[in-house]
N, C-alpha and C positions, 0 to 999 in steps of 0.2 A: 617447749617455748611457752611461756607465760599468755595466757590469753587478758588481754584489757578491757574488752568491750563493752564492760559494764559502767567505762567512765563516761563514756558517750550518753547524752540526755536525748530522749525519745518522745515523751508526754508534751505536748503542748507549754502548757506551766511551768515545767522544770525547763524548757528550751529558752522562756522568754525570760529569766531567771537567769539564765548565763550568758543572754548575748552582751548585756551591758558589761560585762567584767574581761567576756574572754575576748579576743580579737581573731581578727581573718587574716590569714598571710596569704598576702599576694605576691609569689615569689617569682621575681620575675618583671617587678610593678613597678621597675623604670625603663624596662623597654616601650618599643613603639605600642605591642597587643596591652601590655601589662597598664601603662600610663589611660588609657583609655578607660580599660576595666575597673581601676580604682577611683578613678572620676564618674564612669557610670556608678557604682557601688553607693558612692557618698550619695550622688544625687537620689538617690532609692532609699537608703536607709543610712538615712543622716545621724541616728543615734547606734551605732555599732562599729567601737572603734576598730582600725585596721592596722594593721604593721606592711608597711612596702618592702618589701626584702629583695636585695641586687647584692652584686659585688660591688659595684662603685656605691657608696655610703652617700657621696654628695649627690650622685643624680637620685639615687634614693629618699634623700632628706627636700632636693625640689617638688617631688610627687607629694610628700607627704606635707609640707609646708602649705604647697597650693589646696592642697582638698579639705587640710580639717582634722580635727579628732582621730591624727594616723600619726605614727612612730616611723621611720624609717631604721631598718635594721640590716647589719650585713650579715648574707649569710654565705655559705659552703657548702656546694652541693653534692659535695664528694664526702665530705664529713656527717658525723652520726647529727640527729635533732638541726640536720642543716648548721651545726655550730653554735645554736642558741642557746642561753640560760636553764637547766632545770625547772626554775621558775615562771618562763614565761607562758601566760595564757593564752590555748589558742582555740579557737572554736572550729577552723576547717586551714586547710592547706589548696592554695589555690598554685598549681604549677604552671606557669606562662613559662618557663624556661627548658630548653631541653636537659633531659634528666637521666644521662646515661646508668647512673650509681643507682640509681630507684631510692637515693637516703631519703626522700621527702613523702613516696608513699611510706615508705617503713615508719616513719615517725610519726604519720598521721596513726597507721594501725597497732601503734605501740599507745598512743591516747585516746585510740577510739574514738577516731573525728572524722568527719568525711574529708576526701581530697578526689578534687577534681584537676586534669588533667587534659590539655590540649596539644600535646606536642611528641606524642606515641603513635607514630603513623600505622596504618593499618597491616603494612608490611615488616614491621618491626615493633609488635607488641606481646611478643613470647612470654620475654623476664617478667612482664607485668600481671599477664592470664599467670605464669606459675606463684607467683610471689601473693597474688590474690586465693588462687587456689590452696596452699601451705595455711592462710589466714582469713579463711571464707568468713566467719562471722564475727571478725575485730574492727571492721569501719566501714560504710558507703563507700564505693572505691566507682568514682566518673570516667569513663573514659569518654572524651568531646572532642577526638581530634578530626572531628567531621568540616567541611568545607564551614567555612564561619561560624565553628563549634558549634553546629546543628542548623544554621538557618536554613539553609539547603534542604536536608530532609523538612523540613518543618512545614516547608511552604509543598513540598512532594506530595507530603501526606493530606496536605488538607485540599490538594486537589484531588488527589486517589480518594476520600470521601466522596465523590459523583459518581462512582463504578461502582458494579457490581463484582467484575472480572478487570481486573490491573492485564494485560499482556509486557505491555514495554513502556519504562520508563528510562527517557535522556533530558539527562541533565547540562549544562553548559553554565560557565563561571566567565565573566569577565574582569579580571586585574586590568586598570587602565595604567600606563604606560607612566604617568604620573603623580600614582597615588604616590604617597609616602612611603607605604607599605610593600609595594609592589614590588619592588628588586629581593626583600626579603622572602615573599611568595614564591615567587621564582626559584630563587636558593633554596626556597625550601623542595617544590618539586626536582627539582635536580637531585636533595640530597635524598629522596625516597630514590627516585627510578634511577638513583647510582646505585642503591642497596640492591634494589631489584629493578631490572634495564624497563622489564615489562611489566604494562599497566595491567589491574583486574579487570573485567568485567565480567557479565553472567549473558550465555546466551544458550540460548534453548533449555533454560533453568538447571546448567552447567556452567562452573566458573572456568573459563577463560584467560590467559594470557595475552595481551597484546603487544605487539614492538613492530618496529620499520613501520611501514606504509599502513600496516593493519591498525594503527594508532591514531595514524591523522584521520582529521573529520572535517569538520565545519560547523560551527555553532552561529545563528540566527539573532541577532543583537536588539535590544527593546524597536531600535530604529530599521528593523527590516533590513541591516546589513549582512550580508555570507559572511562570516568571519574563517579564518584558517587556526584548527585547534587540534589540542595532543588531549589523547586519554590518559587519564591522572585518576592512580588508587588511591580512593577515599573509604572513610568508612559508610558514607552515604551509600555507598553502590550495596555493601551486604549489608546495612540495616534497612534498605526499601526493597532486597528483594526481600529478605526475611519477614519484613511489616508485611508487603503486600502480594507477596508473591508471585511477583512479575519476574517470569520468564527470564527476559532483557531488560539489561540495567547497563546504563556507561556513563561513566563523567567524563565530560571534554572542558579541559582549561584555557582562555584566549588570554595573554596580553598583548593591550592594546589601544585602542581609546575607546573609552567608552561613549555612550550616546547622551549623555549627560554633557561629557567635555565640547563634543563634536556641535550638541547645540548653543552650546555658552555657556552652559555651567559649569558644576564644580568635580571634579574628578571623582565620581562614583565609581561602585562598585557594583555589580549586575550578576544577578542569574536566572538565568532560563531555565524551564521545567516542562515536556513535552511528556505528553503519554496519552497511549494506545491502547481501550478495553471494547467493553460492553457495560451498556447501562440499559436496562430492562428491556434485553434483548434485543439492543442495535449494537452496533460499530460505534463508539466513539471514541473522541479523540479532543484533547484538552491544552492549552501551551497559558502558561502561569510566566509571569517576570518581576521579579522583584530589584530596585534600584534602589542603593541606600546611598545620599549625596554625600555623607559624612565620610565615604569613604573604608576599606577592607579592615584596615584596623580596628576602628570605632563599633564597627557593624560585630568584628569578633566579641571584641570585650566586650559588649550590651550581650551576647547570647551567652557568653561565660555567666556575667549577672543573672543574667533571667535561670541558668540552670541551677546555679549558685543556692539564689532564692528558694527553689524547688526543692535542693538535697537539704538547704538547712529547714527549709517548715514557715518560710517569711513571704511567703502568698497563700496564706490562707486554707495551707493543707500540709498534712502529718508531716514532721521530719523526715526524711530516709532511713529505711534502718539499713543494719548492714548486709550488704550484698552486693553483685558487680553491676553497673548501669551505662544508658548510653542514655545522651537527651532525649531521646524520645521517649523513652520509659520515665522520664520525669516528670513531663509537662504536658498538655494537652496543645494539639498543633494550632487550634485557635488562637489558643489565649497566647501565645509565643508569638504569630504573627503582630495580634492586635498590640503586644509590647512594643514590638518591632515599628508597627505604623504609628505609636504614640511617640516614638522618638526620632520620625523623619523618614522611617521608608516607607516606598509607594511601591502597591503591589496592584499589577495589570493581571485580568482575567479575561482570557480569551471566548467566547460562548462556544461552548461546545457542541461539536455538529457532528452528522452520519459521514462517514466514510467512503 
């Protein structure tokens, strides 16, 4: 098998040298995540043109119409190069669409480009670890298909920063009942715990199966509500045990209304971050909340961006080179929140106290 990897630009210089010429494929970029993504994109980095790539051409060419210096293209996710031209320049491959064929990581590590990836659940990312492993060092290969392609963890770790000792980390996700997004969320947990019935978790710093009763919970809502919640495999649950190695890890998904709606606002998106250590030798315990009013969609595609940024080298540090990655290993969990809060989410910090 031919190896490529030497077409991928690494240096600083040679990277800012080919953003102008190559373009981003947002594949995927007239859906609901996708349409968001390529609007935060333009908004960040107004001179790097984009290509939207969908199957419908027309909702494809609205995206790109609205934003600016972007091409709408169709492509075929089952076909080689997605269907595109020989000719076409691309600088990374952004997959918003689910990718059963894997032709779009193949094409990324046939050009030696990075490609990021949101829609390889954690329970069905084999074909992806083998197809990375056959071509370990032909392209950055992202996998982000974490709750809000990493906000979740992002906001985990920078509370796990107050410990010495992580024991247990619970997470809780709120989809309000009238996001836009929200029926697609749903669909989507259905179409993981159809694959597999039961949720992951880690408990006693063993991973776990959950199903029936042993699943429901209750997740705790910005507004002090009990909510009624199902444990859902993310890949948040094994990148914060693995980060911090806590023990106990679970994600609980609610929909439902959020405390954003419930007051008069605008149908957010919420999660909740609880955890249980020691800090210089007490008991403590920490609850983080994060509410972005723009809603599950918007909140994805800004963390797609922000990681986006991070793999090509367009925040002010080195390209990625090639190897397998997850958001965290990209970005530092600060500087991802403080993006986060510069685009309208508000993050509550609870004071941490003895037990």
């Amino acid at each position: 098998m031919k190896n490529q990897e030497s077409t991928i630009v690494f240096d600083r210089e040679r990277a800012s040298n080919l953003m102008p010429t190559a373009q981003v494929l947002f594949a995927g970029g007239s859906g609901f995540v996708g349409r968001t993504a390529v609007r935060w994109f333009r908004d960040r980095h107004p001179d790097i043109p984009v290509l939207v790539g969908g199957r419908n051409l027309q909702a494809a060419s609205e995206v790109a119409q609205e934003v600016g210096a972007a091409k709408a293209v169709a492509i075929d996710l089952d076909q080689p190069r997605l269907r595109l031209d020989d000719d076409t320049a691309i600088a990374a491959v952004v997959m918003l669409a689910p990718e059963a064929g894997l032709k779009g990581l193949s094409y990324a590590q046939d050009l030696g480009i990075p490609y990021l990836n949101i829609n390889a659940a954690l329970t069905e990312i084999g074909p992806e670890l083998a197809l990375f492993a056959h071509r370990a060092t032909a392209a950055p290969v992202v996998l982000a298909s974490h709750w809000m392609a990493g906000a979740a963890t992002f906001l985990a770790l920078n509370s796990a920063k107050g410990f010495e000792i992580v024991r247990s980390i619970r997470l809780g996700a709120i989809v309000d009942e009238q996001d836009s997004v929200g029926p697609a969320a749903i669909e989507d947990m259905e179409r993981v715990h159809g694959a597999a019935p039961a949720a992951l978790v880690f408990e006693g710093g063993r991973r776990v199966w959950l199903s029936g009763d042993a699943a429901k919970s209750k997740v705790e809502s910005v507004d002090d509500r009990s909510l009624d919640a199902t444990a859902f495999s993310t890949f948040d649950t094994a990148s914060l045990h693995v980060a911090t190695g806590a023990a106990d890890v679970r994600f609980d998904l609610v929909n439902g209304e959020s405390s954003s709606r419930r007051r008069g606002g605008e149908a957010a998106t919420e999660i909740i971050v609880e955890i249980e250590g020691e800090s210089e030798g007490r008991s403590k315990r920490s609850r983080s909340m994060l509410e972005f009013k723009h809603g599950t969609a918007s909140l994805t595609g800004l963390s797609v961006v922000l990681s986006l940024a991070s793999v090509l080298g367009l925040n002010d540090r080195s390209p990625a080179r090639p190897g397998l990655y997850l958001p965290e290993l990209l970005s530092d969990a600060k500087w991802f929140l403080d993006e986060l809060c510069s685009a309208g989410a508000t993050i509550h910090e609870d004071v941490k106290r003895d037990i």
